[in-house]
C-alpha positions in Angstrom: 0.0 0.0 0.0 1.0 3.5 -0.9 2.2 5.6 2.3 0.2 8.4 3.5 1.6 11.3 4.8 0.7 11.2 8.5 -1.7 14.4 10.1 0.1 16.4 12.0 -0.1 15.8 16.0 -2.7 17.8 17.6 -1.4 20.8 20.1 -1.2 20.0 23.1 -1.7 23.8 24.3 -4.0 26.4 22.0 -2.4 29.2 20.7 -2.9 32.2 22.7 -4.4 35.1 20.9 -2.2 38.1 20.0 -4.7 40.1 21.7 -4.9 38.2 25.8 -1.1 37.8 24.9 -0.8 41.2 24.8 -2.5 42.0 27.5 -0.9 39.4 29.6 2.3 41.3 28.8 1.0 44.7 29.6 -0.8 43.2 33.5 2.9 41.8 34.0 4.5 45.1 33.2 2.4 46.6 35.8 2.6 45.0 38.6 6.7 44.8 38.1 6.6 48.5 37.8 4.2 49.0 40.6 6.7 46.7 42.8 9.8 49.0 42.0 7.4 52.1 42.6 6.5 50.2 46.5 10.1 48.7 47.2 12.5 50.2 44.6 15.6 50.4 44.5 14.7 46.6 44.1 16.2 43.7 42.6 14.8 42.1 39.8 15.6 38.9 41.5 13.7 40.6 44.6 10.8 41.8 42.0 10.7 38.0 40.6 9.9 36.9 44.1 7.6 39.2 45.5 5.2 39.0 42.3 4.9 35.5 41.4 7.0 36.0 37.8 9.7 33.9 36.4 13.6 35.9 36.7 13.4 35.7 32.7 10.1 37.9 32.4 11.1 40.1 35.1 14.8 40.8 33.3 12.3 41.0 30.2 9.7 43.7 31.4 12.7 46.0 33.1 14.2 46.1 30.0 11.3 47.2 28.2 10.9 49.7 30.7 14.0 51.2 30.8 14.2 51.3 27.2 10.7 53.6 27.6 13.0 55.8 30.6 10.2 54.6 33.6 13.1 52.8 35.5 17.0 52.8 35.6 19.4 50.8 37.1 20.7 51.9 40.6 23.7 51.9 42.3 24.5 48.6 43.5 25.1 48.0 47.4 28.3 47.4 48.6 29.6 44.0 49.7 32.5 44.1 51.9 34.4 40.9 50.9 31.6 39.7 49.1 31.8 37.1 46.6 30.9 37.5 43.2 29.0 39.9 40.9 26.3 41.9 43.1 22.7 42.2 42.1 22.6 45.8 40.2 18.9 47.3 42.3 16.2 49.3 39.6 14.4 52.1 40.3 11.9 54.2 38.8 13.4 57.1 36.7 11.6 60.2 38.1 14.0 62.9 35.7 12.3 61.7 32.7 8.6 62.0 32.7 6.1 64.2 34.5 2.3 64.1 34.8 0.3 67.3 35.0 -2.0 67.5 38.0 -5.2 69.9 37.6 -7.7 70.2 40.8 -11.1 72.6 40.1 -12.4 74.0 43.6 -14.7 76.6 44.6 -12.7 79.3 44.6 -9.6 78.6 42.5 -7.4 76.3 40.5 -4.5 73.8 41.4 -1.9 73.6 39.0 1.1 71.1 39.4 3.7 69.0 38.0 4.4 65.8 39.2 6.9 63.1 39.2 6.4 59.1 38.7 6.2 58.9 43.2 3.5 61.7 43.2 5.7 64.2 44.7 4.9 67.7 43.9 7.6 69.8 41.7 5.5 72.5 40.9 2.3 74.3 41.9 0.1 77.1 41.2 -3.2 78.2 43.0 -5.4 80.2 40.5 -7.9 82.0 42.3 -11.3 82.0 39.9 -12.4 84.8 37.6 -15.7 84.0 37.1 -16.1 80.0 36.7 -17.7 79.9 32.9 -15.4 76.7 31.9 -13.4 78.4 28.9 -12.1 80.5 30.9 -11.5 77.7 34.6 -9.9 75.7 32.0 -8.4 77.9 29.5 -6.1 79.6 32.6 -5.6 75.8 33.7 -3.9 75.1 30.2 -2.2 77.7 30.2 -0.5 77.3 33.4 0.2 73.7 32.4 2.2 75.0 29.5 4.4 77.8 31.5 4.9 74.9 34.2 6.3 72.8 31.4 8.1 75.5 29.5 10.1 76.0 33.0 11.0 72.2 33.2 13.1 71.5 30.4 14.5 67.8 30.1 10.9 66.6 31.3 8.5 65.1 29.2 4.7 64.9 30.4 3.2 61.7 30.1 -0.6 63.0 30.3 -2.9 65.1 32.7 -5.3 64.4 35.2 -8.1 66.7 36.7 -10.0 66.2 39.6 -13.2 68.1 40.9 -16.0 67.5 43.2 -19.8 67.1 42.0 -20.8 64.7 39.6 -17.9 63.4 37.6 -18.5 60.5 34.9 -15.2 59.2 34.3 -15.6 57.4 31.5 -17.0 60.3 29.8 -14.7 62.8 31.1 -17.6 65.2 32.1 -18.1 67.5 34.8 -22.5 66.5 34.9 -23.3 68.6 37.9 -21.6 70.7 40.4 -23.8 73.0 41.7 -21.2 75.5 43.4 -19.3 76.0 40.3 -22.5 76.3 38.3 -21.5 73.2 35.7 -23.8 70.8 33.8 -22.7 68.3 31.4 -19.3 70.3 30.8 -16.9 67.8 29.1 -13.7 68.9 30.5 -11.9 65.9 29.4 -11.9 67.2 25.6 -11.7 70.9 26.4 -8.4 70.5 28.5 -6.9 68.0 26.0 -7.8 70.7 22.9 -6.0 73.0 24.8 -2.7 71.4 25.9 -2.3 68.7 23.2 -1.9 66.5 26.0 -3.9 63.3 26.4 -6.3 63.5 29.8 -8.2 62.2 32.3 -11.1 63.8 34.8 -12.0 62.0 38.1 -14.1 63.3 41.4 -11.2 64.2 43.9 -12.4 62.0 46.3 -11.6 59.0 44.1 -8.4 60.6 42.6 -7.1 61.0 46.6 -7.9 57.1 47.1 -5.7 56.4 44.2 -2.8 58.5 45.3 -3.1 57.3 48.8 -3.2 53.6 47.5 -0.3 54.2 45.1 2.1 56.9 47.4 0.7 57.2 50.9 -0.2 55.6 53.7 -3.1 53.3 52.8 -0.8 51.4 50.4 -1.4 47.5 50.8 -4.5 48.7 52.8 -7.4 45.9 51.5 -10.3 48.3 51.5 -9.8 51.9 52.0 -12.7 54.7 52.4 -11.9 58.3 51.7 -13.9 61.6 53.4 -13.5 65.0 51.7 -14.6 67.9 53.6 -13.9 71.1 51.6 -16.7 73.4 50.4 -18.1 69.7 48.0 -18.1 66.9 50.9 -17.9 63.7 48.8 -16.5 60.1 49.7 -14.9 57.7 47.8 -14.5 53.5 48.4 -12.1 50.6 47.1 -11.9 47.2 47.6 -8.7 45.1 46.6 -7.1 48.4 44.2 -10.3 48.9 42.9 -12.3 51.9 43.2 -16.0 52.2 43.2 -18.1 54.3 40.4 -20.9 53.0 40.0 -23.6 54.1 37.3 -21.9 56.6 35.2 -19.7 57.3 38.3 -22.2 58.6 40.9 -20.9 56.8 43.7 -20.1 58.7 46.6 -22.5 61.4 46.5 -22.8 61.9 50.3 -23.9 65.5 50.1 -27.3 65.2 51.8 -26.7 62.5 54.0 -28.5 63.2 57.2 -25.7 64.7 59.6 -26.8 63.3 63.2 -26.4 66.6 65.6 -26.8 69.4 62.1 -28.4 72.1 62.5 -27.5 74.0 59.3 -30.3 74.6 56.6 -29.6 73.1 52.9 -30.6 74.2 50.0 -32.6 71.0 49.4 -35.4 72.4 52.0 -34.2 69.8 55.1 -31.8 70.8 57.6 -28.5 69.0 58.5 -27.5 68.1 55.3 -23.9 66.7 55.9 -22.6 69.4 52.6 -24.2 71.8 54.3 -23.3 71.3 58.1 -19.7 70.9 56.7 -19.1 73.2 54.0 -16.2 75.4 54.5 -18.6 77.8 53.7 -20.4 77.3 56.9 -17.2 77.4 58.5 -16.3 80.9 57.3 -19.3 82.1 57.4 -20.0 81.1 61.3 -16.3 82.2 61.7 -16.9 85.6 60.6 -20.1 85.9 62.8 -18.1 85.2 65.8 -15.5 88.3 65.0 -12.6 85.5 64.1 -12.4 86.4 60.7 -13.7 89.1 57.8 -13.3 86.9 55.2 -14.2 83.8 53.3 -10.8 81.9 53.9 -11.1 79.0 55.8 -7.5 79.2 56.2 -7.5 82.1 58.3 -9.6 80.0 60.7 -6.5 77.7 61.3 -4.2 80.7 61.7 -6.4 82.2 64.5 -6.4 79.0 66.6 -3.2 78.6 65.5 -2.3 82.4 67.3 -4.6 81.3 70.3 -8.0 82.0 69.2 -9.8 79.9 71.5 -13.0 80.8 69.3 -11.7 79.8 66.3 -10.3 76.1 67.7 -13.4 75.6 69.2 -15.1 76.3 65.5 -12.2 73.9 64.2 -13.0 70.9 67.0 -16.2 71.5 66.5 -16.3 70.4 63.0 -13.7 67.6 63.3 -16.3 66.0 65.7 -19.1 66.1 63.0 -16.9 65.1 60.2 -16.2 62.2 62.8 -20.0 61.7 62.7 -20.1 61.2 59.7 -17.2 58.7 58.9 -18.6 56.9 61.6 -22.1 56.6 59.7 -20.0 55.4 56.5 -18.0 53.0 58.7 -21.0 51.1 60.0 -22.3 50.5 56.2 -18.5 50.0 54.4 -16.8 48.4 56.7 -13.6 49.2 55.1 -10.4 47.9 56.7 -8.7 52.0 56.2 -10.1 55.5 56.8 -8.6 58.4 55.6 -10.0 62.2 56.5 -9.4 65.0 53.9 -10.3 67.8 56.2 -8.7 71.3 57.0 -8.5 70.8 60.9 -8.0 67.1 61.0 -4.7 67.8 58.5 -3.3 71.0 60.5 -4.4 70.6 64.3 -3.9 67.2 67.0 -6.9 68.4 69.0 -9.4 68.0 65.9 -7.9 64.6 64.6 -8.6 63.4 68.6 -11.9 64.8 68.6 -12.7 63.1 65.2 -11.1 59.6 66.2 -13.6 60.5 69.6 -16.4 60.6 67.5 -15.8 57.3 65.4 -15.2 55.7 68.8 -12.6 53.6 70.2 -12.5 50.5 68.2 -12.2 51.9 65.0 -10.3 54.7 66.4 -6.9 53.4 64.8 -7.8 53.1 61.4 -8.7 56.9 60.8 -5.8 59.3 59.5 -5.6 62.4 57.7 -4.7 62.8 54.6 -1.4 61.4 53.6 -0.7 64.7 51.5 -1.0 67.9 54.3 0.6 70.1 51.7 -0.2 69.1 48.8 -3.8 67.5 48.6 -5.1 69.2 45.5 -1.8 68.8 43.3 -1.7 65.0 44.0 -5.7 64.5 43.9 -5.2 65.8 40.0 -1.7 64.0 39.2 -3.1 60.7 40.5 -5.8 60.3 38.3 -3.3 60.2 35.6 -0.7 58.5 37.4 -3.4 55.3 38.3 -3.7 55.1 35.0 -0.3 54.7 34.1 0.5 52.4 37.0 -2.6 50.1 35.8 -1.2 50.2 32.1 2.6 52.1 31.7 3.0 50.3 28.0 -0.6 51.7 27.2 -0.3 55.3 28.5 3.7 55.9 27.9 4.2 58.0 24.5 7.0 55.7 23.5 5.5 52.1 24.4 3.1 52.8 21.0 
């Protein structure tokens, strides 16, 4: 009989798309880059260990990020009468790439560079001249580009922008803040028009869990609840490095949550709203009716306790103790494992972080801190919604990796 040519033997393993291989690659590049970020200067043998990935892929992905300038090699340790060739530590190259960081209050603008840890390298505070967007975000831009201009050598990788209200995310719109008078503003495309840069638009509160997760305190932290009391009082939750949205990112839209102890009227008709018994409105505004200040300033508030003003602590204390209220009301439904306070008396004065910590009540006591960022909460609440991004996905959102 005539031979046949034989069928080839099946695989044994598929063929894994180009598509899940790529993304394989890009969740590996990650979470090496996110260890050097948490323990650099590392070594790779070190990185290998701590994630789970072979030596080779580990040697592979630094290499790839090196050749993008997101880490470097170190200076090796020295070994007195060691023997052989010492591991060479990487780190993350912060003289190479900046992010810009954009935060829209109330009253003014935060400007900032930052570099790949989230520390601040630059700031501006542009107090508001009218709050029509063109002209919020126009000034913003602007800014952005004189900052740059003054960094030569840097490169910006992006630009993230954070503000209270209603933010959707994925749509980069600002859909409601009442304060600033915005509906449906898509700031996302507006900002990038104007800088060239690519962007991205969170609520602060969820931008400040992503910079605590990523450079302060609550790193490692397995769920991690954020309370921002400024003149918008918002929260924000995560679970295992994930933030919740929700619905077109509504999540966290605590403003009329019923303040136990408020007395303040809201706009809403009902009384002890916890935006309105928190506001640093309020707080000016009962400030200036005691003769502490004449302005609008909450600031000043802190720098008349801070001169003695018994007054003007007891406004400060008093506050702390509702804002401690309130985290305990968030506590009982979350649960989360870290608490973390944005809140101007908490951050600058002992007596209102005891009083708040009084409030939540002894158990939980421990697990509530101010802010990680004391002077510079607005900068890094704008560069870390870029910078989670790039930590999530550096091959995706570096310039070079496309």
């Amino acid at each position: 009989m005539p031979r046949t040519a034989e069928a080839p033997a099946p695989a044994l393993v598929s063929p894994v798309p180009r598509a899940a291989d790529s993304d394989r690659r890009r969740t590996s590049a990650s979470v090496v880059l996110r260890s050097v970020l948490e323990h650099g200067p590392v070594a790779r043998s070190t990185v290998a260990r701590l994630t789970g990935l072979s030596p080779a892929s580990v040697t592979e992905h630094c290499a790839r990020l090196a050749g993008l300038g997101l880490i470097r090699e170190a200076e090796a340790p020295r070994r007195p009468g060691g023997v052989g060739r010492p591991h060479v530590p990487v780190d993350l190259d912060v003289a190479r790439w900046v992010v810009g960081g954009v935060h829209i209050a109330v009253p003014y603008t935060t400007v900032a560079l930052l570099d790949l840890r989230g520390r601040v390298l630059a700031e501006r505070r542009l107090k508001h001249e009218g709050t029509e967007p063109s002209r919020v975000l126009g000034r913003a831009a602007s800014a952005l580009a004189a900052m740059l201009a003054d960094s030569p050598g840097r490169r910006p990788l992006g630009a993230g922008v954070a503000v209270g209200g209603w933010v959707d995310r994925q749509a980069g719109t600002v859909v409601d803040h009442p304060l600033l008078g915005w509906r449906e503003v898509p700031v996302r495309d507006r900002l990038a028009a104007l800088t060239g840069l690519p962007v991205r638009l969170d609520g602060h509160a969820r931008a400040l869990v992503d910079g605590e997760r990523l450079f302060g305190r609550a790193r490692g932290s397995r769920s991690l609840l954020h309370l921002f009391a400024g003149n918008v009082v918002d929260a924000a939750f995560a679970t295992h490095d994930q933030v919740h949205h929700g619905p077109r990112s509504q999540a966290g839209a605590i403003a009329h949550l019923p303040l136990p102890g408020g007395t303040e009227p809201c706009d809403c008709g009902r009384t002890g709203c916890l935006q309105a018994e928190l506001s640093e409105r309020t707080l000016c505004r009962r400030a200036r009716a005691a003769g502490v200040i004449d302005g609008a300033n909450p600031t000043h508030v802190v720098a008349a306790a801070a001169a003695g003003d018994e007054v003007a602590a007891g406004l400060l204390v008093r506050r702390a103790r509702l804002v401690g209220r309130a985290a305990g009301l968030l506590l009982d439904v979350l649960n989360p494992e870290t608490v973390v306070v944005t809140e101007l008396g908490v951050i600058h004065r002992e007596d209102c972080l005891a009083a708040l910590r009084e409030e939540v009540g002894p158990l939980r006591a421990a697990d509530v801190h101010p802010t990680s960022f004391p002077d510079s909460v607005l900068a890094v609440a704008g560069g870390s919604v870029v910078l989670d991004a790039f930590y999530r996905d550096p091959l995706g959102v570096s310039p070079e990796a496309n």
